[in-house]
C-alpha positions in Angstrom: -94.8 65.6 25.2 -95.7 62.0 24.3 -95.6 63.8 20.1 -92.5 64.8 20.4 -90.7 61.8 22.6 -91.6 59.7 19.4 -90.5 62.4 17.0 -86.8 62.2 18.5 -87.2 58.6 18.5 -87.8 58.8 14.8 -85.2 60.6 13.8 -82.8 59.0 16.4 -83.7 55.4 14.5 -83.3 56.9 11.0 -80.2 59.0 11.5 -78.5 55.8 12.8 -79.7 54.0 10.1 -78.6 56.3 7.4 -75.5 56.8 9.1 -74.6 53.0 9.4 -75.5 53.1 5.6 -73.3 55.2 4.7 -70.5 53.5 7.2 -70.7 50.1 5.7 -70.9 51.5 1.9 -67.5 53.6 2.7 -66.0 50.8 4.7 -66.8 48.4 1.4 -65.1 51.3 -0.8 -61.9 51.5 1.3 -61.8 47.3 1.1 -59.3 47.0 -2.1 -61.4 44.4 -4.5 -59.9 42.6 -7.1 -60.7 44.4 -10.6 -61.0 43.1 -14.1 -58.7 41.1 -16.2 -58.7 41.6 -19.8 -56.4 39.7 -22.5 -55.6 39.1 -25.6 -54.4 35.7 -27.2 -52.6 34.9 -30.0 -51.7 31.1 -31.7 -50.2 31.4 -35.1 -49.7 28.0 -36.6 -50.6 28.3 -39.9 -49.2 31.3 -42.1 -50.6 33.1 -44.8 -47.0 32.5 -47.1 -45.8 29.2 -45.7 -44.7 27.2 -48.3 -43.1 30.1 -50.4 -39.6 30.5 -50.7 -38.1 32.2 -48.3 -40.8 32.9 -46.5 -41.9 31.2 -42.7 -43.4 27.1 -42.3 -46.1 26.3 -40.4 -46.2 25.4 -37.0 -47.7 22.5 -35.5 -49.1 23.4 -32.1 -49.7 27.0 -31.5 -53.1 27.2 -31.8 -53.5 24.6 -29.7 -51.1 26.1 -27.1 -53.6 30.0 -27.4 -56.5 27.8 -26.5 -55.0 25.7 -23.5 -54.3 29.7 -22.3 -57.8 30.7 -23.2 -59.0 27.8 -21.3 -57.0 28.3 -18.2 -58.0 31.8 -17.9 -61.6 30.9 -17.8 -61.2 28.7 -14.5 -61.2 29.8 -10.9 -57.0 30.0 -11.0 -56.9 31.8 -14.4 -59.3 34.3 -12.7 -63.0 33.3 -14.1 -62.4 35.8 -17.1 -65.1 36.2 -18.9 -64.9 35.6 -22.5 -66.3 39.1 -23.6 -63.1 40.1 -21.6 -60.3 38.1 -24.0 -59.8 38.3 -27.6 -58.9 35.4 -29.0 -56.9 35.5 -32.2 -56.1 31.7 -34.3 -54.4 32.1 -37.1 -55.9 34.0 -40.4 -57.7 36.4 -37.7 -53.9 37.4 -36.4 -52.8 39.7 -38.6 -50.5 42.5 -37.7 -53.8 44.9 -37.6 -55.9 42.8 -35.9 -53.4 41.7 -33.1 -52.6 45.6 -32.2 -56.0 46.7 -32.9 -57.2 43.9 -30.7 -54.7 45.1 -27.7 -55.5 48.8 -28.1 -59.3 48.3 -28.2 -58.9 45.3 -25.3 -56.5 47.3 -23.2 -58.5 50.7 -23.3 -61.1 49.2 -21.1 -59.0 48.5 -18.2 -58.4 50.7 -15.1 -56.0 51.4 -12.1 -57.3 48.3 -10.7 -57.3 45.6 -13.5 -55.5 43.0 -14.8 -54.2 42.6 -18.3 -52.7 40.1 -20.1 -51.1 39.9 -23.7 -50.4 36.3 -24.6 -48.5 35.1 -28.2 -47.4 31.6 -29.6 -45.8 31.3 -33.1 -42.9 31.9 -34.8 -40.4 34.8 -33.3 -37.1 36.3 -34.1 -34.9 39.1 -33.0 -37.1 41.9 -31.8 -40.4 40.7 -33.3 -43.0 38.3 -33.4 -44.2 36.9 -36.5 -48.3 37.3 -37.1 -50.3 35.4 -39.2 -49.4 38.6 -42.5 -45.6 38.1 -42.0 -43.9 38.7 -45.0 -40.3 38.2 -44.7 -39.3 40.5 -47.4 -41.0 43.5 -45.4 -40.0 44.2 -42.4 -43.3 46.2 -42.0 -44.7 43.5 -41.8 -43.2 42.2 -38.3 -44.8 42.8 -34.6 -42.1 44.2 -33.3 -41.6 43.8 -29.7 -41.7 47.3 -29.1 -45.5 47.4 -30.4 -46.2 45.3 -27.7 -44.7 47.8 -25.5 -46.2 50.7 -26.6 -49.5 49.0 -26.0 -48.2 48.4 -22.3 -47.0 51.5 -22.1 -50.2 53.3 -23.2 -52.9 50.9 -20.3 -53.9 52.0 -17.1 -54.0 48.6 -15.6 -51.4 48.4 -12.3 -50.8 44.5 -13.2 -49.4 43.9 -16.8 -48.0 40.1 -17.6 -46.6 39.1 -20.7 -46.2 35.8 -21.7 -44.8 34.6 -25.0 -43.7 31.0 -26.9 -42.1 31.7 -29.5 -38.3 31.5 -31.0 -35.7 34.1 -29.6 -38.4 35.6 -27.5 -35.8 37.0 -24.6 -34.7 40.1 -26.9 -37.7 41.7 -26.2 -35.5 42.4 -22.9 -33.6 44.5 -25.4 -34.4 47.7 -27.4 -32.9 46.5 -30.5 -34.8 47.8 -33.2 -34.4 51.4 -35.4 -37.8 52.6 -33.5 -36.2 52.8 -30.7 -34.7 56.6 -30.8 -38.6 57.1 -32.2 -39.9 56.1 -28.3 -40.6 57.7 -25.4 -37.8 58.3 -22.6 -39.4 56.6 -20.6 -39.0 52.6 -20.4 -42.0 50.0 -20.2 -39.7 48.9 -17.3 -39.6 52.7 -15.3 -43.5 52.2 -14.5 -44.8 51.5 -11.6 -44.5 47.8 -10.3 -46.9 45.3 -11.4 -44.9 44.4 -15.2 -44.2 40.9 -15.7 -42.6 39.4 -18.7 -42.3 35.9 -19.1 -40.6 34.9 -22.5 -39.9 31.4 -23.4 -36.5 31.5 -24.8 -33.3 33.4 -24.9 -32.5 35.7 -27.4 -30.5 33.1 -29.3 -32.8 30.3 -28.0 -35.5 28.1 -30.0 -38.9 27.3 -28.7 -39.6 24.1 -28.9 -42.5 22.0 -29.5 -43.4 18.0 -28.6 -45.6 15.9 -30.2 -46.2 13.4 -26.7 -47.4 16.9 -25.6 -49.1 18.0 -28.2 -48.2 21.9 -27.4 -45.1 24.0 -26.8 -43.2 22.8 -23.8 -43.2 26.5 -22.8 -47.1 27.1 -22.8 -47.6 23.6 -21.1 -45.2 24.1 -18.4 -46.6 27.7 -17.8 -50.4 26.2 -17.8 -49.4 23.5 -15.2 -47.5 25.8 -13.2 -50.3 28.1 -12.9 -52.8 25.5 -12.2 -50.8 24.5 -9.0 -48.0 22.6 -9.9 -45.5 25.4 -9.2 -47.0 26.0 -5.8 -43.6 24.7 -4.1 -45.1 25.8 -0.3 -48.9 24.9 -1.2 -49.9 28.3 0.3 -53.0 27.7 -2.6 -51.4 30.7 -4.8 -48.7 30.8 -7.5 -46.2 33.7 -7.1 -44.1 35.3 -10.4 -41.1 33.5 -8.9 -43.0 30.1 -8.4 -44.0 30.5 -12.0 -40.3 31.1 -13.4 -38.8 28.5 -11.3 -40.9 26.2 -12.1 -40.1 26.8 -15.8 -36.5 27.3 -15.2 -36.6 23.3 -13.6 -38.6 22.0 -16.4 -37.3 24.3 -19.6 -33.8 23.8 -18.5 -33.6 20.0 -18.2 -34.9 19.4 -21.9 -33.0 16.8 -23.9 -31.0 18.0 -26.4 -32.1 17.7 -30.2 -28.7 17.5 -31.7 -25.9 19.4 -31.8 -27.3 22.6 -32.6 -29.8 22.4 -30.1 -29.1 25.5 -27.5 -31.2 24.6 -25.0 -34.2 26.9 -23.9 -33.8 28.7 -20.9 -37.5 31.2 -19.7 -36.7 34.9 -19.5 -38.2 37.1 -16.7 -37.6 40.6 -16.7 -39.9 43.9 -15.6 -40.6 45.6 -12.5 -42.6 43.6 -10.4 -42.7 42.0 -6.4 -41.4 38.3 -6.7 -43.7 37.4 -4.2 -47.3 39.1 -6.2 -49.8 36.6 -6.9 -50.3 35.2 -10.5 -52.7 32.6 -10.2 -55.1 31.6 -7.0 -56.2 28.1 -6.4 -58.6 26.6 -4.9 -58.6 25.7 -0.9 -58.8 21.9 -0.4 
């Protein structure tokens, strides 16, 4: 009797402790954890044909402006990204090839649950960006918005941000290019929620850059923002709409550099919640 008394006791005891196992590893899986972020960053200041005629100048600060990006990302508000997760592309490594090699290969390794990020500063012009290759006299040659798309298009990742400094940067809003009967049906904007893009200019607009600053006002406003100046209710997060009014203030009120000078007014557009968390700070 005494036998079998401790044999229920034993496998009373280990039944509830496999049980409660198995309760606190499913209640773990059904608690939504933040996922991966995985980006990839472009600075094009220096150009293969700059100096040619008719062909794109240097820039002075783009580089500079992909690394203050880099940087951020690496810190607790950027996310603590590891650096085997971003691809980091200066100048001669930004070709064409490389930049959507880089964001197929990057891209591919996210899931439902990550974040990815495609990041670009240099030159820009109606529906493309201009890689380190550009060749004016080829339009082959551009990285046309809708590349950057298709590479959207193609990632599993719910939470897709866009961010770009560079010269007429706000038609990406706009299919404008002859590829476009060549796409899909389907938008980049008809997916599910979670697509921000954050442009520096209007279509019309230049980017400009500051030497006080030493970076494109764009890329340093964004940075700050993100790093908790845009926090307007210091709730110690940054919101999509924290980021963009914080760039609308500070883009908007730029002095004029003659009389040519259109301003530069941030372009938001994609199908996101206003209110969905960008960057998290630290609690004081």
């Amino acid at each position: 009797m005494k036998n079998l008394v401790s044999t229920i006791l034993f496998f009373g005891v280990a039944g509830s402790i496999f049980f409660g196992y198995r309760w606190l590893r499913n209640s773990g899986e059904d608690v939504k954890t933040e996922g991966q972020t995985y980006a990839v960053i472009v600075g094009v200041s220096d150009y293969l044909r700059a100096g040619r005629p008719n062909q794109v100048n240097n820039l002075r600060y783009c580089d500079d402006d992909a690394h203050l990006f880099y940087s951020f990302l690496k810190t607790p508000a950027g996310g603590s990204v590891p650096e085997a997760n971003i691809a980091l592309l200066i100048d001669n490594k930004a070709s064409k090839a490389n930049i959507l090699e880089q964001l197929e290969k990057t891209f591919a390794k996210s899931g439902p649950d990550d974040r990815v990020i495609f990041y670009f500063a240099g030159h820009g012009s109606t529906g493309y960006f201009a890689a380190y290759d550009i060749d004016l006299s080829d339009p082959k040659t551009n990285l046309l918005h809708q590349d950057i798309k298709e590479a959207f298009r193609k990632c599993r990742a719910k939470t897709r941000l866009c961010f770009a400094d560079a010269c007429k940067s706000g038609s990406m809003k706009n299919d404008v290019t002859k590829q476009k009967k060549e796409l899909p049906k389907k938008s980049l904007e008809d997916l599910e929620s979670g697509l921000v893009v954050l442009m520096a200019t209007r279509s019309y607009q230049n980017a400009g850059e500051n030497v006080d600053i030493v970076h494109g006002y764009f890329t340093k406003f964004l940075v700050e923002g993100l790093e908790g100046k845009a926090d307007k209710n210091a709730d110690q997060r940054v919101t999509v709409k924290e980021t963009y009014d914080y760039l609308f203030r500070n883009l908007t009120t730029l002095p004029k550099q003659g009389p040519d000078d259109k301003g530069q007014t941030p372009v938001i557009f994609g199908k996101y919640d206003p209110d969905m968390t960008i960057a998290h700070l630290k609690s004081a």
